[in-house]
C-alpha positions as CSV (number, residue, x, y, z in Angstrom):
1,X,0.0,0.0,0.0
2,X,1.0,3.6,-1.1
3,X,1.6,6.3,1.3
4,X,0.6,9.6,1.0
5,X,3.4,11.8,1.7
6,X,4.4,15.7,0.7
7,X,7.0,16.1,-2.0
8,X,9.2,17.9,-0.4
9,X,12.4,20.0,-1.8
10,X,14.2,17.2,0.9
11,X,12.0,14.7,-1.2
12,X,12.8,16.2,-4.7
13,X,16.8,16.5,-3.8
14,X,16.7,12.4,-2.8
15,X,14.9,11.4,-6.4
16,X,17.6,13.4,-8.4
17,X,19.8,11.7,-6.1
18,X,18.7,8.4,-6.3
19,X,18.5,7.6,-2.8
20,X,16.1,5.4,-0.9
21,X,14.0,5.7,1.8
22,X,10.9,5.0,3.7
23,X,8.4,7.8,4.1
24,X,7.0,7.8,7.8
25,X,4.0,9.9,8.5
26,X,3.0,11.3,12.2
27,X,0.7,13.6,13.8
28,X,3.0,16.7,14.8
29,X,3.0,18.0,18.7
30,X,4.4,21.5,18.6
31,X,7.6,21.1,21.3
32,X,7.0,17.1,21.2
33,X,10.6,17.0,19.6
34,X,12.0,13.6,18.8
35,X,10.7,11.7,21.7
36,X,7.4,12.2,20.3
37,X,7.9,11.0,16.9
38,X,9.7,8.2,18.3
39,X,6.9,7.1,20.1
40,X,4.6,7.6,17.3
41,X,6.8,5.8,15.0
42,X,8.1,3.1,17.5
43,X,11.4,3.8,16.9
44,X,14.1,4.5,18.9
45,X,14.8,8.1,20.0
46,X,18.4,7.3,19.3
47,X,17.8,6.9,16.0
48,X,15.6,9.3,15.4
49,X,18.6,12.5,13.8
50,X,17.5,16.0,14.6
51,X,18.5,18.9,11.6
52,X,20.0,21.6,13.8
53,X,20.8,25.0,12.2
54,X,23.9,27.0,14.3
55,X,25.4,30.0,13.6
56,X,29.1,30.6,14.1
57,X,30.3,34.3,15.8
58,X,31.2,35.0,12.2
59,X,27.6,34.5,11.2
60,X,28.7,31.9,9.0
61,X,25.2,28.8,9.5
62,X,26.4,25.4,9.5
63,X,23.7,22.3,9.7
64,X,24.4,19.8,12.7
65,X,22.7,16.2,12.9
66,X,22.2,15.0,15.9
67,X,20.7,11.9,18.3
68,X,17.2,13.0,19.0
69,X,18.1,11.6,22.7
70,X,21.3,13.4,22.8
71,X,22.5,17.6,22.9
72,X,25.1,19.0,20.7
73,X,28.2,20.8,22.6
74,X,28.3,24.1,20.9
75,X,31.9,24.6,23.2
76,X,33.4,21.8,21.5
77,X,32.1,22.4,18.1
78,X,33.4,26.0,18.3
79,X,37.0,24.1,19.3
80,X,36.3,21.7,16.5
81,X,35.8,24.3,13.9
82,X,38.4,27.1,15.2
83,X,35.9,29.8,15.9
84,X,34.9,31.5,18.7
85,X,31.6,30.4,19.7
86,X,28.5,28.6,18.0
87,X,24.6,29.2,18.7
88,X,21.9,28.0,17.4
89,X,20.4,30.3,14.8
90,X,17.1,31.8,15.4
91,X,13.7,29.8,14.2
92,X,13.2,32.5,11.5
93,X,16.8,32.7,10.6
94,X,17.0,29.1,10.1
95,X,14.0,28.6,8.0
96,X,15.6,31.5,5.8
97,X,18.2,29.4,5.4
98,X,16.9,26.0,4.6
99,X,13.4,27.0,3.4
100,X,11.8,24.9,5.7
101,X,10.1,25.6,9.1
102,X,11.2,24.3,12.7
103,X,10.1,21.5,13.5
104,X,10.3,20.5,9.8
105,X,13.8,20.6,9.0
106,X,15.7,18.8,6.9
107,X,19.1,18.3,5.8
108,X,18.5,17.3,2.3
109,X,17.7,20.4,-0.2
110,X,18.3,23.3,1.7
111,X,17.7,26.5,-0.2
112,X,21.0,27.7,1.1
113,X,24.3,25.3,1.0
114,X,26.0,24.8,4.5
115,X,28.2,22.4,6.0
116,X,26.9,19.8,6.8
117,X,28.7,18.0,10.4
118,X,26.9,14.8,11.9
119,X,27.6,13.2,15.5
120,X,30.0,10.5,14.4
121,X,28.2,7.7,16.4
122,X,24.8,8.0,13.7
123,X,27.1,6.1,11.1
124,X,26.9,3.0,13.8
125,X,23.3,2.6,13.3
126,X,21.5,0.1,10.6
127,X,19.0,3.3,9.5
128,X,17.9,6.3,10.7
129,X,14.7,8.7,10.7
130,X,15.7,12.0,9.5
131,X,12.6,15.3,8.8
132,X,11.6,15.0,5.2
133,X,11.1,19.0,5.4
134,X,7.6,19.0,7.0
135,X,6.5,18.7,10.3
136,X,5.0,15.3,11.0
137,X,6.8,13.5,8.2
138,X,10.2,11.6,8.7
139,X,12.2,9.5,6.7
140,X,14.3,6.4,7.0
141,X,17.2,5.9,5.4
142,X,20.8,4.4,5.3
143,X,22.9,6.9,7.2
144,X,25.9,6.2,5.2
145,X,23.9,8.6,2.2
146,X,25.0,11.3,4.3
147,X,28.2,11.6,3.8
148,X,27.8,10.6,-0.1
149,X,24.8,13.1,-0.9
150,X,25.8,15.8,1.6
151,X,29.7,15.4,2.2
152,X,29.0,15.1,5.7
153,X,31.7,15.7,8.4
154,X,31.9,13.7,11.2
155,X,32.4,15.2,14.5
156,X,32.2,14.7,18.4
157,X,30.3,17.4,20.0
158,X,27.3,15.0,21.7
159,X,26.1,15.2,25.0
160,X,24.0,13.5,27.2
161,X,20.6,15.4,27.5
């Protein structure tokens, strides 16, 4: 059986790409983050990759992916990347950015191009769930398209939440 799911840009950019995946549909909770599409989903939280938008002190965005059960150290990415400092960028500034809203972020056909860094530890997993570029929508895939489609970096900057 078909599902129904929203061709996204995230969507469109996979196709040209050639990459599969499962589309996973669920009912968005604002703030449920990814313990609640885990739950919906019955997946693991761990695998479940949040898109995260940051901002270095030079202004210069930067995409990280992340555990949906873990926090990214914005002190040791800094270190990692030679700058200053890192913050996330604002909702509206990151949905500038990638074209998408919070909540519905994706990694995959961003309007703007950024680097692209993901917690080292997601290339351990068999697949993960990833935002298709709408809230309520999530998409399983290999991880290892990450670094082939978006010449992921890996880095080290996870903590425990």
């Amino acid at each position: 059986m078909a599902v129904d799911f929203p061709i996204t840009a995230a969507i469109r950019f996979l196709r040209q790409k050639k990459v599969e995946f499962v589309p996973r549909m669920y009912d968005y909770v604002e703030k449920g983050g990814t313990r609640e599409s885990a739950k919906q989903l019955g997946v693991d939280e761990h695998a479940v990759i949040k898109t995260l938008v940051f901002e270095t002190n030079e202004k210069k965005p930067l995409i990280v992916l992340m555990h949906g059960d873990r926090e990214v150290s914005t002190k040791t990415l800094a270190r990692l990347l030679g700058v200053k400092s890192v913050e996330p960028a604002t909702p509206e500034k990151a949905s500038k950015l990638t074209g998408y809203l919070v909540g519905g972020t994706s990694p995959f056909g961003t309007r703007s191009s950024m680097p692209v860094y993901v917690e080292k530890t997601i290339f351990d997993l068999e697949k993960i769930y990833i935002n298709g570029g709408k809230r309520g929508f999530l998409i399983g895939i290999d991880p290892g398209v990450l670094k082939r489609i978006l010449n992921a970096e890996e880095v080290e900057v996870a903590i425990e939440k």
